[in-house]
Rosetta silent file (secondary structure, phi, psi, omega in degrees, C-alpha in Angstrom):
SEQUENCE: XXXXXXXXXXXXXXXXXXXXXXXXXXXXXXXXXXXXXXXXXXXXXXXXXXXXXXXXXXXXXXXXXXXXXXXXXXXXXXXXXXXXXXXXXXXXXXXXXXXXXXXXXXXXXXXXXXXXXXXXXXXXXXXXXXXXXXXXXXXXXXXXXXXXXXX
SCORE:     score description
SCORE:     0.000 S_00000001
   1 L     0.000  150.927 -161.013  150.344 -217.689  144.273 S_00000001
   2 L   -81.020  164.925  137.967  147.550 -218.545  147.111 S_00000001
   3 L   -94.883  137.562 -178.865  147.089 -221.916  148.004 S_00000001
   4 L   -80.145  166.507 -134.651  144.030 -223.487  147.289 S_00000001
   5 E   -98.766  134.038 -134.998  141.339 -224.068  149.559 S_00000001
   6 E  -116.729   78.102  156.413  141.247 -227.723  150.353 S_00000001
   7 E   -74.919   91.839 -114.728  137.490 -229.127  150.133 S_00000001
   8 E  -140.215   99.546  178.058  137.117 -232.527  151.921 S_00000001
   9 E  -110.184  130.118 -167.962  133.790 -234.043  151.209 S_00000001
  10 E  -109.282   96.494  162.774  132.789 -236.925  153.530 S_00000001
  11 L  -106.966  117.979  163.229  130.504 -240.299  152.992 S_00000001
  12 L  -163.463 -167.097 -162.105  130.155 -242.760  155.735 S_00000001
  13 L  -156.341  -47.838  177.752  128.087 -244.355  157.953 S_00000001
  14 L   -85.508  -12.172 -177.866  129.938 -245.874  160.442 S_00000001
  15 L    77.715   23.459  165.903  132.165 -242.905  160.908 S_00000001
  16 L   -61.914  -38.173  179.143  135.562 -244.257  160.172 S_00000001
  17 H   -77.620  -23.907  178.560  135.698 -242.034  156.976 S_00000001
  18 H   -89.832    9.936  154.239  135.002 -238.755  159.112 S_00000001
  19 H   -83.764  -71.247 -176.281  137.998 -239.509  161.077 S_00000001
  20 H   -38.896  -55.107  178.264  140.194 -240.231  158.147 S_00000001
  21 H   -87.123   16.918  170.298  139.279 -237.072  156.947 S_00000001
  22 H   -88.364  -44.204  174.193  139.682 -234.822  159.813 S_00000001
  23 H   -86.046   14.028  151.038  143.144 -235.912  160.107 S_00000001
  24 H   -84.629  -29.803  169.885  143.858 -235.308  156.369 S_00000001
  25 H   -70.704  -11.498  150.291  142.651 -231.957  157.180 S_00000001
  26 H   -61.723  -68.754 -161.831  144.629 -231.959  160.038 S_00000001
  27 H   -66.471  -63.022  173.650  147.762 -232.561  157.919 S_00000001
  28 L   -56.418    9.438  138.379  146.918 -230.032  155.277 S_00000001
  29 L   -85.500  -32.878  159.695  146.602 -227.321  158.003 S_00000001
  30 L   -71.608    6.702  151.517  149.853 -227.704  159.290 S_00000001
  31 L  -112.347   18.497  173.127  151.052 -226.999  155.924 S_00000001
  32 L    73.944   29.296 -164.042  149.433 -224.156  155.827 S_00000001
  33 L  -107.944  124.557  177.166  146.647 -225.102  152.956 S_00000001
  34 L   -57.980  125.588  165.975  142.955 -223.260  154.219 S_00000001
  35 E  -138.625  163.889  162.832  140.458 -226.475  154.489 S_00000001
  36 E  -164.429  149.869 -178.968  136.778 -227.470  155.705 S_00000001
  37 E   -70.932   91.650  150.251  135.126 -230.761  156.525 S_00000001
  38 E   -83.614  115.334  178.028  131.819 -231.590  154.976 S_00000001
  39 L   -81.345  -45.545 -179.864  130.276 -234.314  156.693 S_00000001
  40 L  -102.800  112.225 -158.037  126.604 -233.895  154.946 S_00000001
  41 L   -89.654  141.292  169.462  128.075 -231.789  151.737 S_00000001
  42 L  -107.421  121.100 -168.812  125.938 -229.471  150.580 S_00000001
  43 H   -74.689  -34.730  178.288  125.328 -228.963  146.975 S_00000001
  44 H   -65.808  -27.460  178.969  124.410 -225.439  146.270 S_00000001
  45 H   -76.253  -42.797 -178.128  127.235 -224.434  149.019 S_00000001
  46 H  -115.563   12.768  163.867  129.609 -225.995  147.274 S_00000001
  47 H   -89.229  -32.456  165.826  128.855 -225.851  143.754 S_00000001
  48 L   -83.084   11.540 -161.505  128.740 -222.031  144.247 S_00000001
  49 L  -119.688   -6.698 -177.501  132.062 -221.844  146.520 S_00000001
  50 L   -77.610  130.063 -169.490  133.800 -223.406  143.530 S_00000001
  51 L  -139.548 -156.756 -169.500  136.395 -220.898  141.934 S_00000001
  52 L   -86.102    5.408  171.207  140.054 -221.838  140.011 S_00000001
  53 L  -137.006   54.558 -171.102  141.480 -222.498  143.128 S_00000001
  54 E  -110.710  110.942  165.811  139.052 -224.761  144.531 S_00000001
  55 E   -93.512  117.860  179.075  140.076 -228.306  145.699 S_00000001
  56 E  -102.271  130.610 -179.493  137.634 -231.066  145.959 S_00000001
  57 E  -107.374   53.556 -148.902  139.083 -234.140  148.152 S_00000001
  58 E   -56.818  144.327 -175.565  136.023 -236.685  148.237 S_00000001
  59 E  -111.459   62.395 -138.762  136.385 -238.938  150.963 S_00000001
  60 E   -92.258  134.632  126.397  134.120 -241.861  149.909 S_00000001
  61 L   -83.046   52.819 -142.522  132.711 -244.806  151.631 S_00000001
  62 L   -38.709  161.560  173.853  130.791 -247.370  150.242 S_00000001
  63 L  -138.316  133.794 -134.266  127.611 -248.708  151.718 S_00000001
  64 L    12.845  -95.539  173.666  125.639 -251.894  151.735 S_00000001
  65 L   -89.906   49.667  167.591  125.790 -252.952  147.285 S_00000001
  66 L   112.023  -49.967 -159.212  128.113 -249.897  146.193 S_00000001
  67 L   -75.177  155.495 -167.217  125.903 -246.829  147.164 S_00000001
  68 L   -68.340  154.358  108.075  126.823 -243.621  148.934 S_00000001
  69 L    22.237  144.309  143.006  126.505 -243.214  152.394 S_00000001
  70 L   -43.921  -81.049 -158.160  123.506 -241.056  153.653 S_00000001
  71 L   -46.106   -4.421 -172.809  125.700 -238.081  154.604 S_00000001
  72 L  -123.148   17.390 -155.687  126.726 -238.041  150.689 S_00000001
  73 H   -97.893  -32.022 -151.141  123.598 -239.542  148.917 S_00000001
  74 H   -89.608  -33.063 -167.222  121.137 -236.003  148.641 S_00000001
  75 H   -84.254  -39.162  164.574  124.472 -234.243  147.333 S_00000001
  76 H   -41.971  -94.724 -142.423  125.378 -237.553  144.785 S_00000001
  77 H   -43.103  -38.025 -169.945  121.362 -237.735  143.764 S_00000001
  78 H   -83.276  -44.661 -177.378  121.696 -233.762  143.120 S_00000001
  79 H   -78.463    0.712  145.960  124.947 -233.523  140.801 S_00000001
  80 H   -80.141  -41.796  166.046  123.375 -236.505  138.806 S_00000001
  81 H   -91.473  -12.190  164.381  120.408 -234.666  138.079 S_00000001
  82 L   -80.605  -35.655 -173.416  121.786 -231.520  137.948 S_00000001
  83 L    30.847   61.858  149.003  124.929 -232.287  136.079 S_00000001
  84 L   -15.271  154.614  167.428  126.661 -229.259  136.558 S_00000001
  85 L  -135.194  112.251  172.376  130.093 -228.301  134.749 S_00000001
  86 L   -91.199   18.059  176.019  132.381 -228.406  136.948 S_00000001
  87 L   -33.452  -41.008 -166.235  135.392 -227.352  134.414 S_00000001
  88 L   -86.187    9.695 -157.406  137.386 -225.129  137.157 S_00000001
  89 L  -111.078  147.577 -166.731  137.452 -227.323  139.677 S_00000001
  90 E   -88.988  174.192  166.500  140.567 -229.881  140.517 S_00000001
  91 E   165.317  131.907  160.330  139.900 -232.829  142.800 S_00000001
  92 E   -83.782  167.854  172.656  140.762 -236.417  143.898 S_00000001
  93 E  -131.016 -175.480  176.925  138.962 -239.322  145.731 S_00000001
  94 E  -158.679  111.724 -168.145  140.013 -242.071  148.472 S_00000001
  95 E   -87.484  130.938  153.260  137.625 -244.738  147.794 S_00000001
  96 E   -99.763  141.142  161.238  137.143 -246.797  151.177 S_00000001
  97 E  -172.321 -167.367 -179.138  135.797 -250.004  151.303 S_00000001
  98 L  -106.260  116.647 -178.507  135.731 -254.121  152.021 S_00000001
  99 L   -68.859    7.847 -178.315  137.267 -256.299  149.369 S_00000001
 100 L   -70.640  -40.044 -174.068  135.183 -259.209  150.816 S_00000001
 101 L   -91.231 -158.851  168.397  132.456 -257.926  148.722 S_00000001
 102 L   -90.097  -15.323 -155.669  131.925 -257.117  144.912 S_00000001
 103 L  -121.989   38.297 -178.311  130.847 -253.834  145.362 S_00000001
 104 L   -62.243   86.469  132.300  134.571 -253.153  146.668 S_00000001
 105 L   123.766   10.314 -157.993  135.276 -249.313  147.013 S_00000001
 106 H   -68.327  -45.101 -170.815  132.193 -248.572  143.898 S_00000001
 107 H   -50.127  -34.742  179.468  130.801 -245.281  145.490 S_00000001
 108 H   -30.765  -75.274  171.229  134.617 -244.095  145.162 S_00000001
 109 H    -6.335  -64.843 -158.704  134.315 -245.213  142.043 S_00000001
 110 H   -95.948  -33.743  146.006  131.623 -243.893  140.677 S_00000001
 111 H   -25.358  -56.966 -176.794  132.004 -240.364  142.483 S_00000001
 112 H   -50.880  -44.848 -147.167  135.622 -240.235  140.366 S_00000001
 113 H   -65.172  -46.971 -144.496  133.816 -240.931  137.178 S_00000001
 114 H   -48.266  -83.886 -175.671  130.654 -238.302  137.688 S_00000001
 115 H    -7.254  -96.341  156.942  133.230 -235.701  138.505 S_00000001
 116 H    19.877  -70.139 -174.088  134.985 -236.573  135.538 S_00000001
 117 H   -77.220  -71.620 -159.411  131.978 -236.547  133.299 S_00000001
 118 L   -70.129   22.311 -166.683  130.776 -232.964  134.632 S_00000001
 119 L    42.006   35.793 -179.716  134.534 -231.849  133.612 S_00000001
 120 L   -77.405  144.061 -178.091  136.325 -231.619  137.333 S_00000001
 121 E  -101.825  120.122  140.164  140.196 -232.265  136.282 S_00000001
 122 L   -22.135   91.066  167.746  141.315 -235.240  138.166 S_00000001
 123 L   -30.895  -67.257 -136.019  144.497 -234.116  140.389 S_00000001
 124 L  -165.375  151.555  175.712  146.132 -237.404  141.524 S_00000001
 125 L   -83.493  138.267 -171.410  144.782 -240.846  140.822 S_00000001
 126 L   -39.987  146.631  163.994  142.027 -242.602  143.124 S_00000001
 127 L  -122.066  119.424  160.254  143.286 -244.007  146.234 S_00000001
 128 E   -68.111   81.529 -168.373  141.715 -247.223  146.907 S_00000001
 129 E  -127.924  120.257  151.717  141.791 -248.743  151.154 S_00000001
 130 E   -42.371   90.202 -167.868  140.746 -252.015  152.227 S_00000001
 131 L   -74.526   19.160  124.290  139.309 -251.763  155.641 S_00000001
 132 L  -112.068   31.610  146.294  140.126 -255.197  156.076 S_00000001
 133 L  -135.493  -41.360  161.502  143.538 -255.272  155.326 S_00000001
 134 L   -55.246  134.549  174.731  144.820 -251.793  155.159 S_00000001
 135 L   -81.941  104.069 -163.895  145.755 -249.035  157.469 S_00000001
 136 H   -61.822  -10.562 -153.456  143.592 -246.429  156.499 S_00000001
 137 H  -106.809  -42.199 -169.588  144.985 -243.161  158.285 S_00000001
 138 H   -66.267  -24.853  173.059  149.044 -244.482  157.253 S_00000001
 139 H   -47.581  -61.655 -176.075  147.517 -245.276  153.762 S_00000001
 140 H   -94.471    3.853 -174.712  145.878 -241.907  153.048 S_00000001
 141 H  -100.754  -47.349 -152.690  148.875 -239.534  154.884 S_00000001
 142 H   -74.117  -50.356  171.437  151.286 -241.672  152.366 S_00000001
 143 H   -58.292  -54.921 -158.329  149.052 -240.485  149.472 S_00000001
 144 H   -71.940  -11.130  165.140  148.357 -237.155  150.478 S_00000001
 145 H   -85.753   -8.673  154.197  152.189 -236.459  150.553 S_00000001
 146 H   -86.194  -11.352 -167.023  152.156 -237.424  147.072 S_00000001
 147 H   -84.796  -45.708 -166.644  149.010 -235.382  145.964 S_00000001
 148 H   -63.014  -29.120  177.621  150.580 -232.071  147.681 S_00000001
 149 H   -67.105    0.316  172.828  153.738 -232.402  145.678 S_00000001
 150 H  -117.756    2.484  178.450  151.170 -232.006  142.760 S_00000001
 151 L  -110.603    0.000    0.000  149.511 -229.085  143.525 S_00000001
């Protein structure tokens, strides 16, 4: 059986979150699982690249009250109004954010549910990291050696 191809969709703004995910994509290439990096995700590219062995890894960052990123917002604003069915495809998130506010880790959030909702089957449970207490890169390598044991 192939392994499946490892889609690593990226929101951030300060660019902490495109680092995190280059070196989960980094890990998951040394283990021989095919990946690629979307920093601005494209929706039609990857709503049409999805097949039954398509992995979505969103890599979320909130920004200012809760809201995506820029580099995520045109592909969020399109799979709300398109609302798509996304039955074949598996996928997880890694919410980042600051627990100082209220609006602690919500794009994650609210990425997981949409997915969800458009019928993507949830892999591995959300990983939630506190950029001001957490090590984000030891954080998300500790998860992602539990998500591969699940695929």
């Amino acid at each position: 059986m192939a392994l499946p191809t490892i889609e690593l969709l990226v929101a951030t703004t300060s660019g902490n979150t495109e680092y995190l995910a280059d070196q989960l994509s980094d890990q998951l290439q040394q283990l021989g699982y095919p990946t690629r990096v979307h920093y601005e995700p494209d929706y039609s590219e990857l709503i049409e690249g999805i097949t039954d062995d398509t992995v979505w890894i969103g890599c979320i960052a909130s920004h200012g009250a809760g809201d995506y990123a820029d580099s995520m917002l045109d592909f969020a604003e399109h799979l709300h109004a398109k609302q798509p069915a996304l039955a074949p495809l598996g996928y997880a998130v890694i919410a980042i954010g600051d627990s100082c506010y209220d609006t602690y880790c919500q794009a994650g959030r609210d990425f997981d549910q949409t997915l969800s909702k458009l019928g993507a089957k949830q892999l591995f449970e959300r990983l939630e990291i506190d950029m001001s207490q957490d090590d984000p890169e030891e954080k998300a390598s500790t998860w992602l050696g539990s998500f591969i044991q699940r695929l």
